[in-house]
py3Dmol code that shows the C-alpha trace and the ligand (Angstrom):
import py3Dmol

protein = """\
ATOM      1  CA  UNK A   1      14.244   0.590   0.980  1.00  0.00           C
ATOM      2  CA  UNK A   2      16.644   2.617   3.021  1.00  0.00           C
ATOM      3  CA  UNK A   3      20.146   2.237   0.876  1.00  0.00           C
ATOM      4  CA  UNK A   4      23.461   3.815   2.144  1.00  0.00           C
ATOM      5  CA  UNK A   5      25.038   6.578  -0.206  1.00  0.00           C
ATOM      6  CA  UNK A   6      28.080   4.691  -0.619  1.00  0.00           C
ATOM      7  CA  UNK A   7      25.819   1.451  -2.002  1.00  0.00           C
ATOM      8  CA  UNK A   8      24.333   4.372  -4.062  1.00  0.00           C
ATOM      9  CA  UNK A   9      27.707   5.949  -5.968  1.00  0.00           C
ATOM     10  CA  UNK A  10      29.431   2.150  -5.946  1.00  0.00           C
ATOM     11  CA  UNK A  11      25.988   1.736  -7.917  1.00  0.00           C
ATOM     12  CA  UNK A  12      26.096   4.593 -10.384  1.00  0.00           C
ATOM     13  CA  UNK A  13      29.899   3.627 -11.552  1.00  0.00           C
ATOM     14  CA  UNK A  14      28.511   0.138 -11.924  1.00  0.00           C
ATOM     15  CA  UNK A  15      25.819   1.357 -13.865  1.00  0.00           C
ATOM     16  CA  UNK A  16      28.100   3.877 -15.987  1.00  0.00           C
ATOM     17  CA  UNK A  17      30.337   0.987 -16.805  1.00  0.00           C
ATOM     18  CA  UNK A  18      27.597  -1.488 -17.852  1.00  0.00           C
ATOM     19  CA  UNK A  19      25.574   1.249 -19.791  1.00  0.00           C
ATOM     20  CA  UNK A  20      28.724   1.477 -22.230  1.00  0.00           C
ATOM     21  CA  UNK A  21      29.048  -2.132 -22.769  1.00  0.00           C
ATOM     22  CA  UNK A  22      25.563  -1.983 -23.564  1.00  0.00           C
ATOM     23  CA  UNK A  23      25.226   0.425 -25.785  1.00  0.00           C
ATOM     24  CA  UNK A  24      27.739  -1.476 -28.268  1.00  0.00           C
ATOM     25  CA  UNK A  25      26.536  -5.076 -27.737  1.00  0.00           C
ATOM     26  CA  UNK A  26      22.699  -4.475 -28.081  1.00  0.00           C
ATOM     27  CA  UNK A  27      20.653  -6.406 -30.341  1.00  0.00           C
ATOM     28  CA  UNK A  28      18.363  -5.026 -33.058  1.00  0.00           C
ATOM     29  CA  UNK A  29      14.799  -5.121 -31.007  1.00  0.00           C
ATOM     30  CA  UNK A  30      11.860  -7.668 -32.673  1.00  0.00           C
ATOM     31  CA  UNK A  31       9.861  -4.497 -34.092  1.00  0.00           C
ATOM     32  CA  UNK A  32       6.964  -6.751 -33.953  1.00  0.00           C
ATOM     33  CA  UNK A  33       7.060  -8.597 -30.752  1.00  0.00           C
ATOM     34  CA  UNK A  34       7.634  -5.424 -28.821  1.00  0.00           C
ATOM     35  CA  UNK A  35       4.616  -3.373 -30.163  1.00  0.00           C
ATOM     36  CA  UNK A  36       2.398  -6.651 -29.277  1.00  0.00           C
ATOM     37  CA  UNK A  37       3.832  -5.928 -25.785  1.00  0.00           C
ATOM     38  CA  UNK A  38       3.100  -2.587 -25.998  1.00  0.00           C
ATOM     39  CA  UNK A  39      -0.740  -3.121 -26.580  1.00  0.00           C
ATOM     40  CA  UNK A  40      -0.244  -5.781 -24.221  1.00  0.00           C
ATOM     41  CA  UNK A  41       0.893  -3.171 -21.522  1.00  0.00           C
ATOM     42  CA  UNK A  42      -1.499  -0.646 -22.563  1.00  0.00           C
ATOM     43  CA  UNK A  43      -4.934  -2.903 -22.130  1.00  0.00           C
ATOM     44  CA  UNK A  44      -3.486  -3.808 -18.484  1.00  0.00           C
ATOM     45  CA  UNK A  45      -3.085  -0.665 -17.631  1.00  0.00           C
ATOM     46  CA  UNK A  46      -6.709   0.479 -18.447  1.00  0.00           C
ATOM     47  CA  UNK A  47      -7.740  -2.306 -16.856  1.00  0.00           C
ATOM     48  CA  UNK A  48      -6.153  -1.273 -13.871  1.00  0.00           C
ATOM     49  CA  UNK A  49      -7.526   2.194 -14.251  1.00  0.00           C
ATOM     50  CA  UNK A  50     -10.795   0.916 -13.971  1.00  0.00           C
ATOM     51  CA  UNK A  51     -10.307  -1.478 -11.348  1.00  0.00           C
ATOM     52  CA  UNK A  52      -8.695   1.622  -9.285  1.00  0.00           C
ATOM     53  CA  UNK A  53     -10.752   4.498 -10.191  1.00  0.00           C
ATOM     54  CA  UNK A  54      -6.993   6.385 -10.706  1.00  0.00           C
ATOM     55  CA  UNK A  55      -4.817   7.132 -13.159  1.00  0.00           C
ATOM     56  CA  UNK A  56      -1.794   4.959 -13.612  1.00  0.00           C
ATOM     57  CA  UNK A  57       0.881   7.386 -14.937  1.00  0.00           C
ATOM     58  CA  UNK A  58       4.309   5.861 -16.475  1.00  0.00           C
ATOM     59  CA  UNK A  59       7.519   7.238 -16.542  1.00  0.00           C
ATOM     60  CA  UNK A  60      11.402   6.508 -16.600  1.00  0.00           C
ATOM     61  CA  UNK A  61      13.254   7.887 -14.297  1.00  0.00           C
ATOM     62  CA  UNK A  62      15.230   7.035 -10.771  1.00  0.00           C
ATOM     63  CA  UNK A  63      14.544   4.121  -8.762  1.00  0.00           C
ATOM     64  CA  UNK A  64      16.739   2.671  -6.094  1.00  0.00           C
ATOM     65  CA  UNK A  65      20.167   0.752  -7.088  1.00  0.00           C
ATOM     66  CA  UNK A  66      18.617  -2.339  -6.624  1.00  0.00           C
ATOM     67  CA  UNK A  67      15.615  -1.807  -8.733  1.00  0.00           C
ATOM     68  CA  UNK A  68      14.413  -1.468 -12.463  1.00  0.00           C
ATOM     69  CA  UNK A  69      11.207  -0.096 -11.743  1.00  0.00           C
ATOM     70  CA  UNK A  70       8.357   0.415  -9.028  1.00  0.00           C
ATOM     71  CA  UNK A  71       5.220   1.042  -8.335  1.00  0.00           C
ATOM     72  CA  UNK A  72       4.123   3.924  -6.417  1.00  0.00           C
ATOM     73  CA  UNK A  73       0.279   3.394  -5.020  1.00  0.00           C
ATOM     74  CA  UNK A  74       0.231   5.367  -2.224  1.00  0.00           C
ATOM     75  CA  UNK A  75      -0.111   8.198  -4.034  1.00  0.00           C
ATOM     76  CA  UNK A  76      -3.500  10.204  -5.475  1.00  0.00           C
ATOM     77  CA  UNK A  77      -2.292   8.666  -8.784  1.00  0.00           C
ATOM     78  CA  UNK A  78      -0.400   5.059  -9.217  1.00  0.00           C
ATOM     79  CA  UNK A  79       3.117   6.318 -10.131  1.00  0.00           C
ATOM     80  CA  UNK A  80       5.197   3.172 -12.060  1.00  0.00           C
ATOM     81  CA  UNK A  81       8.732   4.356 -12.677  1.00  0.00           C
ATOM     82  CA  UNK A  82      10.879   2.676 -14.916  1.00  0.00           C
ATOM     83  CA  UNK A  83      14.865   2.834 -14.627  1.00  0.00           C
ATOM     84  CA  UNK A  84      15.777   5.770 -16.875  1.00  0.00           C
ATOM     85  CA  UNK A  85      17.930   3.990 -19.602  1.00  0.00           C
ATOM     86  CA  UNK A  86      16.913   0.322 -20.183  1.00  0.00           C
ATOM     87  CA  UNK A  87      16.835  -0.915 -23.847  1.00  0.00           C
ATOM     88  CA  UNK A  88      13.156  -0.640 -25.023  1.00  0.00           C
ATOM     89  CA  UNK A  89      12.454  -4.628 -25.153  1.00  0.00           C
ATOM     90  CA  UNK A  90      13.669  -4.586 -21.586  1.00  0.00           C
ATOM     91  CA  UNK A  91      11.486  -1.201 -20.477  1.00  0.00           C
ATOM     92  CA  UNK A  92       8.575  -2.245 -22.204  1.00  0.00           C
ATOM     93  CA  UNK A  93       8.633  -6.209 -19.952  1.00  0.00           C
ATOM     94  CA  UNK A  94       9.391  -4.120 -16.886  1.00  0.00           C
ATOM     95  CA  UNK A  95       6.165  -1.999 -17.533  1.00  0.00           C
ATOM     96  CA  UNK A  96       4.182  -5.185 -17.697  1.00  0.00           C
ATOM     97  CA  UNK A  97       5.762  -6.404 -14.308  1.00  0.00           C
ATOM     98  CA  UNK A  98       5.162  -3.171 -12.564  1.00  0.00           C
ATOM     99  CA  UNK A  99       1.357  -3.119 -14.063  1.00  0.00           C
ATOM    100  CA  UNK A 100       1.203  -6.276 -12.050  1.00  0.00           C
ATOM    101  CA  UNK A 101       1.870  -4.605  -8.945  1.00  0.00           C
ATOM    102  CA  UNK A 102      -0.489  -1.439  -9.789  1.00  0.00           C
ATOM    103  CA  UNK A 103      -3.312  -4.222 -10.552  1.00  0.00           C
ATOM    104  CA  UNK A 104      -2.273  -5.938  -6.791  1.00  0.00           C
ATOM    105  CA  UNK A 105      -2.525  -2.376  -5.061  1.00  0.00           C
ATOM    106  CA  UNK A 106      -5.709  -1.850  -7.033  1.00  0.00           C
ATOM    107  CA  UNK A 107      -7.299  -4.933  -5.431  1.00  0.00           C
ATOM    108  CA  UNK A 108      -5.780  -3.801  -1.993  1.00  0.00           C
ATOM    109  CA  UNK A 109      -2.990  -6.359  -2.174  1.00  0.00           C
ATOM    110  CA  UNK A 110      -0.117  -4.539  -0.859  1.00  0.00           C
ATOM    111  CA  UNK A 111       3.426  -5.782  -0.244  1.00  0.00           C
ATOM    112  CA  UNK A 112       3.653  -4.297   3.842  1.00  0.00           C
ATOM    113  CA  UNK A 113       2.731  -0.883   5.144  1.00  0.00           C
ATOM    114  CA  UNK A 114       2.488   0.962   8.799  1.00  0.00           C
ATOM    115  CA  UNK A 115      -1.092  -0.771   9.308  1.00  0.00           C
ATOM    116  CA  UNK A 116       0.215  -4.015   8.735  1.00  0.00           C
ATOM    117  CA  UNK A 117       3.208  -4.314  11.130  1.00  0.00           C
ATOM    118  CA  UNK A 118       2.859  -5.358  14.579  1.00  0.00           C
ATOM    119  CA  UNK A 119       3.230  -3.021  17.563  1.00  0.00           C
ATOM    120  CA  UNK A 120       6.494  -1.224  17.923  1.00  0.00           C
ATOM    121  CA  UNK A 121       7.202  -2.541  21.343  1.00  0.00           C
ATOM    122  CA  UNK A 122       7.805  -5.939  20.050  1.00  0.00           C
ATOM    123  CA  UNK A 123      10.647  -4.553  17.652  1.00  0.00           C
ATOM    124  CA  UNK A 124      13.667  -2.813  20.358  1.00  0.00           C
ATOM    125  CA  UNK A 125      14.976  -1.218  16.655  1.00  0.00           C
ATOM    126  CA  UNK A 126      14.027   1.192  14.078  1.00  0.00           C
ATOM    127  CA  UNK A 127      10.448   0.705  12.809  1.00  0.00           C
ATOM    128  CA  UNK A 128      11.570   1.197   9.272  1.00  0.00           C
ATOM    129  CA  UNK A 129      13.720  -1.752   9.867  1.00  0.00           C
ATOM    130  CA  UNK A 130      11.263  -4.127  10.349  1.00  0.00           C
ATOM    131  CA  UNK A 131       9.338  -2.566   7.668  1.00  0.00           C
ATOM    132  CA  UNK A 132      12.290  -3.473   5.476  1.00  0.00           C
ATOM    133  CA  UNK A 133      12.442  -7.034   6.271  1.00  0.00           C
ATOM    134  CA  UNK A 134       8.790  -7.384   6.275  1.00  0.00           C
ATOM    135  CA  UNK A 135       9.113  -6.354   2.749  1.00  0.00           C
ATOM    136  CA  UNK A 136      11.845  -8.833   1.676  1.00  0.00           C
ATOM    137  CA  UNK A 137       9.714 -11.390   3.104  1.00  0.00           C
ATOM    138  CA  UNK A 138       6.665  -9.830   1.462  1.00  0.00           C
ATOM    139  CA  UNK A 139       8.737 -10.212  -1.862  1.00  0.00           C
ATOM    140  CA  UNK A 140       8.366 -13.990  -1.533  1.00  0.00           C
ATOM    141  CA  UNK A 141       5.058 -14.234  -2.518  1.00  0.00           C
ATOM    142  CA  UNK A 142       4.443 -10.266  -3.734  1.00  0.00           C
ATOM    143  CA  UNK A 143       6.672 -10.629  -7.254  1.00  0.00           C
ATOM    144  CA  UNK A 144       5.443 -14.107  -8.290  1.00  0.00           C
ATOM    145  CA  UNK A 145       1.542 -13.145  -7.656  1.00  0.00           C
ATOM    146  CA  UNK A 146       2.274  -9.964  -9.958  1.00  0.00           C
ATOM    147  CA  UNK A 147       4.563 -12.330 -12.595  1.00  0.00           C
ATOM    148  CA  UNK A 148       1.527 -14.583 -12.526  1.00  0.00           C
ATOM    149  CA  UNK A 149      -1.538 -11.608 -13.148  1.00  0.00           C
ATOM    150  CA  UNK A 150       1.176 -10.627 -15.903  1.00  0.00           C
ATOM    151  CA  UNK A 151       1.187 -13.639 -17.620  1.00  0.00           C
ATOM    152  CA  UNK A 152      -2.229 -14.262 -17.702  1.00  0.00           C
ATOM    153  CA  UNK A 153      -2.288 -11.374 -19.700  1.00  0.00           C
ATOM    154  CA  UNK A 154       0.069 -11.775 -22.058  1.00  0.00           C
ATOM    155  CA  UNK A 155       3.361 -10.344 -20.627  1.00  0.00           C
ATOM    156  CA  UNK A 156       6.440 -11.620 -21.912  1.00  0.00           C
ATOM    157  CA  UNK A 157       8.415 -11.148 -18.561  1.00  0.00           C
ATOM    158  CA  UNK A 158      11.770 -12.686 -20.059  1.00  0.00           C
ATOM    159  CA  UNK A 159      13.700  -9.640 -20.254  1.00  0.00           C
ATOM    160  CA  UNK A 160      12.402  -8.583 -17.013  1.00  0.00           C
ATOM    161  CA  UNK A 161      13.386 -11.620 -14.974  1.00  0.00           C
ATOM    162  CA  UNK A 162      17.078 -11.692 -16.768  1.00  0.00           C
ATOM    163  CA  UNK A 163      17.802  -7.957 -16.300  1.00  0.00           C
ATOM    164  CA  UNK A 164      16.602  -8.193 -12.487  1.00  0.00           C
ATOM    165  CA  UNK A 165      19.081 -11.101 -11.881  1.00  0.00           C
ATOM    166  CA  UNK A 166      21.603  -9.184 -13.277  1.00  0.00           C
ATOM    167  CA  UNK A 167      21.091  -6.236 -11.384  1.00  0.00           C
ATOM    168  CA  UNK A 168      21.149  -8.414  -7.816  1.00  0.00           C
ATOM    169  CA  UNK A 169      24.476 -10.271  -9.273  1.00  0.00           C
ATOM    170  CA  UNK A 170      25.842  -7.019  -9.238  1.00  0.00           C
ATOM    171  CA  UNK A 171      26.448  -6.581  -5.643  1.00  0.00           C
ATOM    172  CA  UNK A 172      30.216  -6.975  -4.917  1.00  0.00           C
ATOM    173  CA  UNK A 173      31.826  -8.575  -1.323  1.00  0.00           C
ATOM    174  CA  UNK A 174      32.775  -4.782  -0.467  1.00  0.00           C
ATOM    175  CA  UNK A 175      28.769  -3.846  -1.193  1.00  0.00           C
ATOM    176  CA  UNK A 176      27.665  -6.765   1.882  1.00  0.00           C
ATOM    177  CA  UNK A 177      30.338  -5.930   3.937  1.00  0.00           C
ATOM    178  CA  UNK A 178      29.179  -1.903   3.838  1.00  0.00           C
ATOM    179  CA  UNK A 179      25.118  -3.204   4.315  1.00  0.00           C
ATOM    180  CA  UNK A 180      26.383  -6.082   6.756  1.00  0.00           C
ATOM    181  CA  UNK A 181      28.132  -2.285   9.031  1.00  0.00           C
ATOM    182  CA  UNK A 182      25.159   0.198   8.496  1.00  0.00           C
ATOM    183  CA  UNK A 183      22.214  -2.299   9.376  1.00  0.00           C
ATOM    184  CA  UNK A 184      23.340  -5.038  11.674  1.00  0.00           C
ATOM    185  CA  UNK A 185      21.572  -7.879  12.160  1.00  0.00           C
ATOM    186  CA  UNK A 186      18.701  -6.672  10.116  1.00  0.00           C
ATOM    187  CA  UNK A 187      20.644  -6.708   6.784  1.00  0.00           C
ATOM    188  CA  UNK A 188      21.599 -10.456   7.153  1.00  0.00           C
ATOM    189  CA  UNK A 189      17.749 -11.623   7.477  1.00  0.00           C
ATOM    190  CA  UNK A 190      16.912  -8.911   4.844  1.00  0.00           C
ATOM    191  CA  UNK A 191      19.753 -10.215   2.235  1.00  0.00           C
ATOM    192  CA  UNK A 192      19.196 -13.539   3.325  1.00  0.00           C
ATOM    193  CA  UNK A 193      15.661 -13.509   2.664  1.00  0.00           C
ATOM    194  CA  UNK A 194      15.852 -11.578  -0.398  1.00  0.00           C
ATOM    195  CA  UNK A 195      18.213 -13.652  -2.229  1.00  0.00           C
ATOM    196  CA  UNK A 196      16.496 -16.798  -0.878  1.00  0.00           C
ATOM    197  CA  UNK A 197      13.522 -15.612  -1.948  1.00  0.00           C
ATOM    198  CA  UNK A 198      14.445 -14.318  -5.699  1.00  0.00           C
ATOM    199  CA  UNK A 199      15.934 -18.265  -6.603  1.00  0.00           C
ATOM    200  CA  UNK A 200      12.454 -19.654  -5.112  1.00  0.00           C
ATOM    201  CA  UNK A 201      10.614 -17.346  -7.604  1.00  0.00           C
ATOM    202  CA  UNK A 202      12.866 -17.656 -10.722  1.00  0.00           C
ATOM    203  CA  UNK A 203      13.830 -21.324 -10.483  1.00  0.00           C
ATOM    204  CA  UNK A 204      15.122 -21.697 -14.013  1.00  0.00           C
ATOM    205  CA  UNK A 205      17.274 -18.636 -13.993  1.00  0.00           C
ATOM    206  CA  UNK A 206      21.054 -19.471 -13.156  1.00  0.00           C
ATOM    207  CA  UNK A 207      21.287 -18.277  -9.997  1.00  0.00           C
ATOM    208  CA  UNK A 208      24.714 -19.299  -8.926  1.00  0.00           C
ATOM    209  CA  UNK A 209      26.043 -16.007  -8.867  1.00  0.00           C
ATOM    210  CA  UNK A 210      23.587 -15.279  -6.391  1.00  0.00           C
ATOM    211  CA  UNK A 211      24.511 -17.559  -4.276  1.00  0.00           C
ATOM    212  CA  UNK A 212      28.349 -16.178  -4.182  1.00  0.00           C
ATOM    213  CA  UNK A 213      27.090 -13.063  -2.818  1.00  0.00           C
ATOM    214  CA  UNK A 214      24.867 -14.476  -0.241  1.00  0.00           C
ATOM    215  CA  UNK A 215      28.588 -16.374   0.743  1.00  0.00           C
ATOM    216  CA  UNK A 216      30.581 -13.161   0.612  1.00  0.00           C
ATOM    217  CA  UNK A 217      28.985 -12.236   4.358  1.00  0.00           C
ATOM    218  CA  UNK A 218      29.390 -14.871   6.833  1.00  0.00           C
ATOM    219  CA  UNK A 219      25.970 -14.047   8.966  1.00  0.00           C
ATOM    220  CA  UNK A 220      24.058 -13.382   5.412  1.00  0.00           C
ATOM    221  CA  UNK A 221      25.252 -16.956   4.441  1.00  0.00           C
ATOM    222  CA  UNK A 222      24.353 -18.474   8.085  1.00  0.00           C
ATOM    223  CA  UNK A 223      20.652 -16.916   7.844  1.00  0.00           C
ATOM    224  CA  UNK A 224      20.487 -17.804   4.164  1.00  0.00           C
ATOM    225  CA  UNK A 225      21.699 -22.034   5.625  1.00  0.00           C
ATOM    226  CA  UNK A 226      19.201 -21.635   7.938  1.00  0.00           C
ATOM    227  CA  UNK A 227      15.752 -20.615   5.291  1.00  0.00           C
ATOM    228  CA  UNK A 228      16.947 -23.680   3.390  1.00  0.00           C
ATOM    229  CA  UNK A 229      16.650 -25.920   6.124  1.00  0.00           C
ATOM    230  CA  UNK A 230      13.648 -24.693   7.902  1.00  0.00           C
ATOM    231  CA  UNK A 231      11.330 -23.807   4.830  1.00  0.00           C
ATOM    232  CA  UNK A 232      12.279 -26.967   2.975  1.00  0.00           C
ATOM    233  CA  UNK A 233      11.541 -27.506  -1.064  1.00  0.00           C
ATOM    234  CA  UNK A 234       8.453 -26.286  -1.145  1.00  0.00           C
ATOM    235  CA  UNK A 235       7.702 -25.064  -4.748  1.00  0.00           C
ATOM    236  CA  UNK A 236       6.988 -21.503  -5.488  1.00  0.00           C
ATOM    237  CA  UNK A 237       4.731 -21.979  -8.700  1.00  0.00           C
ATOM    238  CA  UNK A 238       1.279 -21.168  -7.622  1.00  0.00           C
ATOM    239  CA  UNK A 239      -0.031 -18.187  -5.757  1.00  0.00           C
ATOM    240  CA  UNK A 240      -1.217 -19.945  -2.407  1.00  0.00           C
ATOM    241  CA  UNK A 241       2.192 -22.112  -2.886  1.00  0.00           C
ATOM    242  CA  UNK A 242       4.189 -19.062  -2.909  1.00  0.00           C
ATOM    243  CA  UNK A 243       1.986 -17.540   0.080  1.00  0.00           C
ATOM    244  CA  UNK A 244       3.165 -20.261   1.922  1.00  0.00           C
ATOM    245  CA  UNK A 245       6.368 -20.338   1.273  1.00  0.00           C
ATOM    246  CA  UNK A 246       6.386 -16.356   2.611  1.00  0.00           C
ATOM    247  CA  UNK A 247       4.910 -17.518   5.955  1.00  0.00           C
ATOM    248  CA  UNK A 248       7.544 -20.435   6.246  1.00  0.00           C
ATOM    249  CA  UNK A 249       9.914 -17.764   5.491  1.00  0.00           C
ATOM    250  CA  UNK A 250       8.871 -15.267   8.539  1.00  0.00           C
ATOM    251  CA  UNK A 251       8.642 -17.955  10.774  1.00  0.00           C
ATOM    252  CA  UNK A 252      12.306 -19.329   9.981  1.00  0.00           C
ATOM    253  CA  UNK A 253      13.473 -15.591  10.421  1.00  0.00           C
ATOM    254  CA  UNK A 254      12.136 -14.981  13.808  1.00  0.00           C
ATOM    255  CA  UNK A 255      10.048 -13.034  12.698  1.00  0.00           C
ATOM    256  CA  UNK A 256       6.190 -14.572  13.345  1.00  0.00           C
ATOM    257  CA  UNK A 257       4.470 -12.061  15.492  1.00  0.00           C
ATOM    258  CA  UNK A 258       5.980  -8.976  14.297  1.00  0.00           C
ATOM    259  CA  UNK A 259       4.141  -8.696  11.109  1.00  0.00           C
ATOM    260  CA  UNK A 260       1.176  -9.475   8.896  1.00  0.00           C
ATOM    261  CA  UNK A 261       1.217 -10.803   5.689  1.00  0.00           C
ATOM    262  CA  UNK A 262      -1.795 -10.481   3.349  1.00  0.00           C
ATOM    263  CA  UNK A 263      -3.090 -13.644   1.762  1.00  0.00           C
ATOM    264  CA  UNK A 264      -3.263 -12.914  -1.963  1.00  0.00           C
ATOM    265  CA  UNK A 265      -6.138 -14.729  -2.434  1.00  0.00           C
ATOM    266  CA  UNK A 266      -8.397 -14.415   0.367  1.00  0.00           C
ATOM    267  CA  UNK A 267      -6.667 -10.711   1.318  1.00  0.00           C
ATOM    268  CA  UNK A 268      -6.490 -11.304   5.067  1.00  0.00           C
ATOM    269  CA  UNK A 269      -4.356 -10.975   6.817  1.00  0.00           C
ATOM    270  CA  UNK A 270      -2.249 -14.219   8.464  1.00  0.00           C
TER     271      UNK A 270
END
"""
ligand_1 = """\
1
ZN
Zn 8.234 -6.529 -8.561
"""
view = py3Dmol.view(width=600, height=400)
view.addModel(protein, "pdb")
view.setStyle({"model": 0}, {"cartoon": {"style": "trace"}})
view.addModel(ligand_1, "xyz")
view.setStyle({"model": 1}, {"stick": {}})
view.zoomTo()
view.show()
């Protein structure tokens, strides 16, 4: 995701700050229920060696301000990355997520890529633009189908779903307003859609705060009116449930005709 550099430092003094609170209000790990996740994480990822014919490598390290990990498949081996300084119980749950995608990518599930988008002349603006939003839409049914192959085996995704939140309830009024300048009318669907899309997949999570910073940007907050009224309450708790919600989402945008989405379970694209 293309991120501005001043998104990028307001991030790293964010981070700074909440790394020193952390450090002195941490709990003791469960010794036990984290090395369970550990062979947990380690079985899925031979699995998805196998099921790839690759190597799936691991490592902490950078990832964008908005993230705590990724996934890296379009490379000669599956790169996960997982935000250099997370508390282990935390690292280990965002390993299991980002296993999820690697197993996705392995079955040639992938979130959006060049093949996938419509012809340029349909888009007047940057190509990587609508690569962008196709993603956030993407992320509608994308993080759910990974949660779910997760689960099934055995991920406790807890920590992971609790940290995320609270790195997306980190964005301040000045942080939209910055996005809202650089990108236009593409970061309102994109934040919209993001936002609308993260409470749809974590239902149980308080996501009020989330809903402040859709309200900080008055176009954000118009596009993010708008999903709720045109996709309706449709559920987001089974794969094809959450497919469909991803398609409403497109279509609510604008957006139907510009780009493909990939059915997770039949893997054509609609
Ligand atoms: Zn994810």
């Amino acid at each position: 995701m293309r991120q501005s550099k001043a998104l990028i430092v307001v991030w790293s003094l964010f981070e700074l700050a909440i790394a020193s609170v952390e450090a002195r209000g941490l709990n003791a790990p469960d010794a036990l229920k984290s090395d369970s996740q550990t062979v947990i994480n380690e079985k899925f990822r031979e699995e998805v060696e196998g099921l790839a014919k690759r190597r799936v490598i691991i490592r902490r390290g950078t990832v964008e301000w908005d993230e705590i990990g990724n996934a890296n498949c379009y490379t000669s081996d599956i790169i996960i990355t997982i935000r250099r300084g997370l508390d282990e119980t935390i690292a280990t749950a965002v390993e299991g997520h980002e296993l999820g995608h690697a197993f996705l990518c392995a079955k040639g599930i992938l979130p959006i890529n060049a093949d996938l988008t419509a012809p340029l002349g349909l888009w007047e603006k940057d190509q990587d633009d609508l690569k962008t939003v196709a993603r956030a839409v993407a992320t509608c049914m994308i993080e759910p189908t990974v949660n779910s192959e997760a689960r099934k085996r055995g991920v406790d995704l807890t920590p992971q779903e609790a940290e995320k939140l609270r790195v997306q309830a980190r964005q301040s009024a000045a942080d939209l307003r910055e996005g809202a300048r650089l990108y236009g009318g593409m970061f309102d669907i994109q934040w919209a859609v993001a936002q609308f899309c993260l409470v749809r997949e974590q239902p149980s999570l308080n996501t009020s705060k989330l809903a402040e910073i859709v309200s900080y940007d008055p176009l954000v907050s118009a596009t993010y009116m708008s999903l709720e009224e045109k996709v309706k309450s449709v559920e987001c708790n089974t794969v094809t449930s959450c497919f469909e919600i991803a398609k409403r989402v497109r279509a609510a945008a604008g957006l139907d005709g510009y780009f493909y989405l990939q059915n997770p379970t039949t893997i054509s694209l609609e």
